[in-house]
C-alpha positions in Angstrom: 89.6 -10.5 64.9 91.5 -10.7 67.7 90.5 -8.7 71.0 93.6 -6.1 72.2 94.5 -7.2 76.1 95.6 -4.0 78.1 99.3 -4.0 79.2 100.1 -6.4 76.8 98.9 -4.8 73.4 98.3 -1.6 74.4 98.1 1.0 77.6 96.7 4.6 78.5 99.0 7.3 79.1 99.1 10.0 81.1 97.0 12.0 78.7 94.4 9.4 78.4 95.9 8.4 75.1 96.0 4.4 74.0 99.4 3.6 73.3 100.2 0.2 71.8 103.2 -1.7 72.9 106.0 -2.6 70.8 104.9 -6.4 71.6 101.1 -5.6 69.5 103.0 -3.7 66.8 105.5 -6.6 66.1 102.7 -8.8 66.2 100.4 -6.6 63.5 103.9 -7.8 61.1 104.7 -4.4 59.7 105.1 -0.7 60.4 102.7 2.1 60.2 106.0 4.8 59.5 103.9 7.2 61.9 106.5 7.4 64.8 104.6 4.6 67.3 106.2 5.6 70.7 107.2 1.9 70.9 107.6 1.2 67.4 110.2 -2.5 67.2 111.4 -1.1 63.6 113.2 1.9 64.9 111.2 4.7 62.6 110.0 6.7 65.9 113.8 7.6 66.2 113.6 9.3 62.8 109.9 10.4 63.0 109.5 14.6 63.5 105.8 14.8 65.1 105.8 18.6 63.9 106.5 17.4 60.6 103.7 16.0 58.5 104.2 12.2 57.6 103.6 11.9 53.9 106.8 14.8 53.5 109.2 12.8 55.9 111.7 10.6 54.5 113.1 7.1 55.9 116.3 5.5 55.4 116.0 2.4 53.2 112.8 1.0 51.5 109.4 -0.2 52.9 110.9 -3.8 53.1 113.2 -2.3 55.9 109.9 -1.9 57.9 108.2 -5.2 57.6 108.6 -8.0 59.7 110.2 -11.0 57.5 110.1 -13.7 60.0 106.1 -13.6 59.9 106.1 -13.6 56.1 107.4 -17.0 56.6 105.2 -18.2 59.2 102.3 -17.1 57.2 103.9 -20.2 53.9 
């Protein structure tokens, strides 16, 4: 496992909250649909924090959400 490196993977907020970087969550290689602040597939512009997760809907499939280019890397 690889070790998170702060201000590149990840940084505290205001609040004291760890907020990953849309650099760690491109490199995890698929989305979490749970409206990451920083989130590189575009679901926190959808994502209603004062509506629970598992009733919210997204545009497209789960496919839309995963990063294809490190499927391949991983062949």
């Amino acid at each position: 496992m690889t070790k998170l490196v702060e201000d590149e993977d990840f940084y505290f907020n205001d609040d004291g909250l760890m907020i990953f970087t849309a650099h760690f969550l491109k490199k995890r290689g698929f989305c979490c649909q749970s409206g990451c602040t920083h989130c590189p597939y575009g679901v926190h512009e959808k994502y209603d924090p004062s509506y629970p997760i598992e009733l919210q809907t997204f545009d497209g499939d789960e496919s839309d959400y995963m990063d294809h280019e490190s499927d391949e890397e991983q062949d």
